[in-house]
N, C-alpha and C positions, 0 to 999 in steps of 0.2 A: 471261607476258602480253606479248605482242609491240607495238610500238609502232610505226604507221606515220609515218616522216618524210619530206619531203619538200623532197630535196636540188636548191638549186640552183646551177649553174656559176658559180665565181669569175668576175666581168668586169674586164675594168679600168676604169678612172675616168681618164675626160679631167683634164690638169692642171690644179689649180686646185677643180678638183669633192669636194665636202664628199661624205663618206660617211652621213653623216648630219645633222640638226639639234641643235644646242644643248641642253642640256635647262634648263640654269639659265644665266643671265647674270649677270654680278657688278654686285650694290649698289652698290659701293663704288666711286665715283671714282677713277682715276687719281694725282690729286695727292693724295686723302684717302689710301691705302692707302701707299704713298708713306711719307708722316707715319708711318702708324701703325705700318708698320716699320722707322723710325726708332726708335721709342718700343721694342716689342716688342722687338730687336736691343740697346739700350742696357740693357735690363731681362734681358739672358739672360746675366746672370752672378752667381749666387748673392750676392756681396760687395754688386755696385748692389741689388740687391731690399733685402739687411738694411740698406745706407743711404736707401732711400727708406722703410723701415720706421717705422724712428729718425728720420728728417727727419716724416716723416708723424705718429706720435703726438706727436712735439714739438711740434708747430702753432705753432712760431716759427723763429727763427732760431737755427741751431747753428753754434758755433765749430768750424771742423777739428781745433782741439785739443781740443774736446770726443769729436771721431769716433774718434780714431787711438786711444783706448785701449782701445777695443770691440770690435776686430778683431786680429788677431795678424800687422797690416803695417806697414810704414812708411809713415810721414808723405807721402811721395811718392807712396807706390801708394794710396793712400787719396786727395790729390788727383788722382790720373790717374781714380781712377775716377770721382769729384766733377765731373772736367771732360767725361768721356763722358755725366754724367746731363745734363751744366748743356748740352751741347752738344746734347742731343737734346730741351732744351726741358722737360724733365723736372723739374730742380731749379733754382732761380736761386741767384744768390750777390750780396753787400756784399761789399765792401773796407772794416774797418776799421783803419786801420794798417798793420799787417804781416801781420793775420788775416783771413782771409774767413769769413763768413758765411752759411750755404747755409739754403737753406728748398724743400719743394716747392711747386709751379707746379700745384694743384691740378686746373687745365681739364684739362694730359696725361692726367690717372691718369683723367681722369672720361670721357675721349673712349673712350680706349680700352678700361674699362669697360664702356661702353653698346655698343659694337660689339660683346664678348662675351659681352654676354649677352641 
């Protein structure tokens, strides 16, 4: 069964000239999206997700020397990543003494949340 189509010659398009229209525009703000790839980017490393895990069912505050024995890093790389969560708004932290204190910042996890879903 043969199928009639019906071909027409490439043109060019003046500069500047849209080949077509849009079909969807984005929701999402500039500065919102912005944020939420802050969030999203800070949460793309296996290690941050199981301490926002841990920080999240704890629903208080944890000592870092609570964190570092649950991971197989050191104490440093465990605050390096503490300080990418705490940095992207994600977790906050106390100073007490010589320890900090991390809890999560629950608005983050709920923003970006409700964005996917």
């Amino acid at each position: 069964m043969a199928v009639a189509l019906e071909l027409t010659p490439k043109t060019k398009r003046r500069a500047g000239e849209r080949c077509c229209e849009p079909v969807v525009y984005p929701d999402v703000e500039r500065n919102h999206a912005i944020r939420m790839a802050e969030v999203a980017k800070a949460l793309a490393d296996p290690v941050r997700v199981q301490l926002v895990d841990v920080l999240r069912r704890h629903a208080g505050t944890v000592c870092v020397c609570e964190l570092v024995p649950l991971f197989d890093l050191s104490q440093p790389t465990v605050s390096h990543h503490l300080k990418v969560l705490r940095e992207a708004g994600i977790v906050g932290s106390e100073r007490q003494g010589l320890w900090a204190y991390y809890y999560v910042i629950p608005e983050a996890l709920e923003e970006l949340s409700a964005w996917l879903s």
